[in-house]
C-alpha positions as CSV (number, residue, x, y, z in Angstrom):
1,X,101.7,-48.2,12.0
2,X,105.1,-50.1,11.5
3,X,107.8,-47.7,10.1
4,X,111.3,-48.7,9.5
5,X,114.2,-46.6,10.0
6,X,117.8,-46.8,9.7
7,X,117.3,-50.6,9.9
8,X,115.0,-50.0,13.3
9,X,111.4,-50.4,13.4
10,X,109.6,-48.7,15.4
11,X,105.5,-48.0,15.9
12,X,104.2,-45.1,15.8
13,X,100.2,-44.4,16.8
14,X,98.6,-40.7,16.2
15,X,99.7,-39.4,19.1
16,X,103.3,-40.2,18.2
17,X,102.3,-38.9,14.7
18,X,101.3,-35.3,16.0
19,X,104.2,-35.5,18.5
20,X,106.2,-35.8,15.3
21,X,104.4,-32.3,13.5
22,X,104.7,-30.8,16.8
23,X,108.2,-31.2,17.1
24,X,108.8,-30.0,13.4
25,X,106.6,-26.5,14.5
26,X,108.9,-26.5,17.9
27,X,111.9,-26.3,15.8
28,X,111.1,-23.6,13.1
29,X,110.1,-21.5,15.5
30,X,113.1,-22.1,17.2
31,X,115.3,-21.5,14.2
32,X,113.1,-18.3,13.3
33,X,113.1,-16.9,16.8
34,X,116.8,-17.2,17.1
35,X,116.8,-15.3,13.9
36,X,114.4,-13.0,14.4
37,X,117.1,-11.8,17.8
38,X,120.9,-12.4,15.4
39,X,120.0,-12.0,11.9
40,X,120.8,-8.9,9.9
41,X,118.0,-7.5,8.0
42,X,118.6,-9.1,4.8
43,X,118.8,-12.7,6.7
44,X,115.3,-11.7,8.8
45,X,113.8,-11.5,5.4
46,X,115.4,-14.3,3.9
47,X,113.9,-16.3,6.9
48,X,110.6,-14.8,6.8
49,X,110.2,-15.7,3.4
50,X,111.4,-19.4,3.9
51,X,109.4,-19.4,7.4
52,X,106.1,-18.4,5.5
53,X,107.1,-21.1,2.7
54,X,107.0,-23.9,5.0
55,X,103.9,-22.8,7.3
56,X,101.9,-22.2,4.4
57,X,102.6,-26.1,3.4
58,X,102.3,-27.1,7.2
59,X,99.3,-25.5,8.0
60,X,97.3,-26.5,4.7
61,X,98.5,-30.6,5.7
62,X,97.5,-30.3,9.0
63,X,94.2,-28.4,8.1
64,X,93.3,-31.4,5.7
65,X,94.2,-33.9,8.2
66,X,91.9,-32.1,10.6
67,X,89.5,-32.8,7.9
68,X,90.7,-36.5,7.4
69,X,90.3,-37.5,10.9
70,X,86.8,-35.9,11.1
71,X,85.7,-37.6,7.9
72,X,87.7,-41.3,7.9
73,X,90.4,-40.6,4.9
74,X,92.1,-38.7,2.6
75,X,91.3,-38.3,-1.3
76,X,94.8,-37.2,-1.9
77,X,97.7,-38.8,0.4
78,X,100.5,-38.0,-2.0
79,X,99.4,-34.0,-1.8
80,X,99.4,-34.5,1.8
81,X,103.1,-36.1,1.7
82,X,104.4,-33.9,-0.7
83,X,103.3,-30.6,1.9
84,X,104.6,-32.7,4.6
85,X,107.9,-32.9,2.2
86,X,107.7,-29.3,1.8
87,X,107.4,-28.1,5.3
88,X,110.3,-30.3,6.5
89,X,112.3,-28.6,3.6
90,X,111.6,-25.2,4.4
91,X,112.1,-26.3,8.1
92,X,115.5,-27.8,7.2
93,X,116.7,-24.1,5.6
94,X,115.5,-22.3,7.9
95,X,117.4,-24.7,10.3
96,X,120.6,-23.8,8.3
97,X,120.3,-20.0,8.1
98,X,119.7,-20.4,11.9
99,X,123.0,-22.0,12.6
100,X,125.1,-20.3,10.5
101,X,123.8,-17.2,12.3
102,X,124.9,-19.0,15.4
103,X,128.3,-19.9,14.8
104,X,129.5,-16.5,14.3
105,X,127.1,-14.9,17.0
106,X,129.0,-15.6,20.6
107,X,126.9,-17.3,23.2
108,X,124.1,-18.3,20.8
109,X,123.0,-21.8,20.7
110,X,122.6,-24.1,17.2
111,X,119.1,-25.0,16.7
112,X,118.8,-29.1,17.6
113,X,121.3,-31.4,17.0
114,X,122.5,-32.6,13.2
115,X,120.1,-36.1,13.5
116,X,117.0,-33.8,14.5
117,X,117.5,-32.1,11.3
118,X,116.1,-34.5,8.3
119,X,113.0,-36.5,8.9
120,X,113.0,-39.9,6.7
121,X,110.4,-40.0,4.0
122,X,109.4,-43.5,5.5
123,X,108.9,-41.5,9.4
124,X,106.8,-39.0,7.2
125,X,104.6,-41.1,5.5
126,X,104.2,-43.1,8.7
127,X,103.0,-39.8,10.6
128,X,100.3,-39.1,7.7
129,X,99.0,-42.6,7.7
130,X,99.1,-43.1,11.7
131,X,96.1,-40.0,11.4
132,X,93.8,-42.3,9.8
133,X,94.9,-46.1,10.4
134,X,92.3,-47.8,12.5
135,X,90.4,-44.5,11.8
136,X,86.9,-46.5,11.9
137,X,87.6,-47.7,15.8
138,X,88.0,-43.9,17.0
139,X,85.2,-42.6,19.3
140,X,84.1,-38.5,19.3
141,X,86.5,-38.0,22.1
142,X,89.5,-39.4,20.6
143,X,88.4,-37.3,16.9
144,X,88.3,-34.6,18.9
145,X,91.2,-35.0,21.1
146,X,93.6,-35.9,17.6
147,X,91.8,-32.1,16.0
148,X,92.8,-30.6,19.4
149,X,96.5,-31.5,19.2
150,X,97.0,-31.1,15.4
151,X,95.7,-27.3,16.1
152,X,98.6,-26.7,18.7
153,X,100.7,-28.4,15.6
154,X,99.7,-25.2,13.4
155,X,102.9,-22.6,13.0
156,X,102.6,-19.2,14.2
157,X,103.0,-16.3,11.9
158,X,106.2,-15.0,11.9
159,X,105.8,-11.8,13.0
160,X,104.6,-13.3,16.6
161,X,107.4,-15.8,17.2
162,X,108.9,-14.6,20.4
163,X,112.5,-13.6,20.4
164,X,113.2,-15.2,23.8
């Protein structure tokens, strides 16, 4: 699937696709653990109940793509963006309570760099619709190898987010 961005296009196929949910798990958890060590209690909660926000949305998408892939489509693509949407927002807070904890905590690290932060909605739709383009030309193996990564896409609970 063609997607443009910032006047590049680029192609992304569904293992660029779950490479892109991948990353967005990799850096919540990264934002939540770093919290979950700095925050004060009040911030912990305030994380743990933007965290749980935006894995709830994550984990329903990428539990109806699982179902997608498996059955060739899905009934309601704008519900699937607009979790997508949601994730990445929650995400993006979360991201921003995790650097502000940072910069006042010495020897902590910010959470990704400023460009990692916002996903465009056009690299977001292109990410749901690589899942299913050429959907009818996918073997078993390949359905089963595109379930297998979006399960390791899933977020963790809070609560078991390592602290580092």
């Amino acid at each position: 699937m063609l997607v443009a961005r910032e006047g590049v296009t680029m192609t992304i196929n569904w293992q660029g696709a779950v490479g892109v949910l991948e990353a967005e798990r990799g850096r919540a958890t990264s934002a939540a653990a770093l919290i979950r060590r700095a925050g004060t209690p009040q911030e912990k909660t305030r994380a743990e109940l933007i965290y749980g926000e935006g894995m709830a949305e994550a984990n329903a998408m990428i539990g109806t793509l699982i179902v997608a892939v498996g059955q060739g489509g899905v009934d309601d693509m704008d519900g699937v963006e607009k979790r997508l949407a949601r994730a990445t927002d929650a995400r993006e807070r979360l991201g921003q309570l995790a650097r502000a904890i940072a910069d006042r905590e010495p020897g902590q690290k910010a959470v990704g760099p400023e460009w990692l932060v916002k996903l465009g909605a056009d690299l977001l739709k292109a990410v749901v619709g690589a899942l299913w383009s050429h959907r009818a030309e996918r073997d078993a193996v390949t359905r089963k190898d595109i379930t297998t990564r979006l399960e390791t896409a899933r977020w963790p609970a809070f609560a078991e987010i390592e602290t580092g």
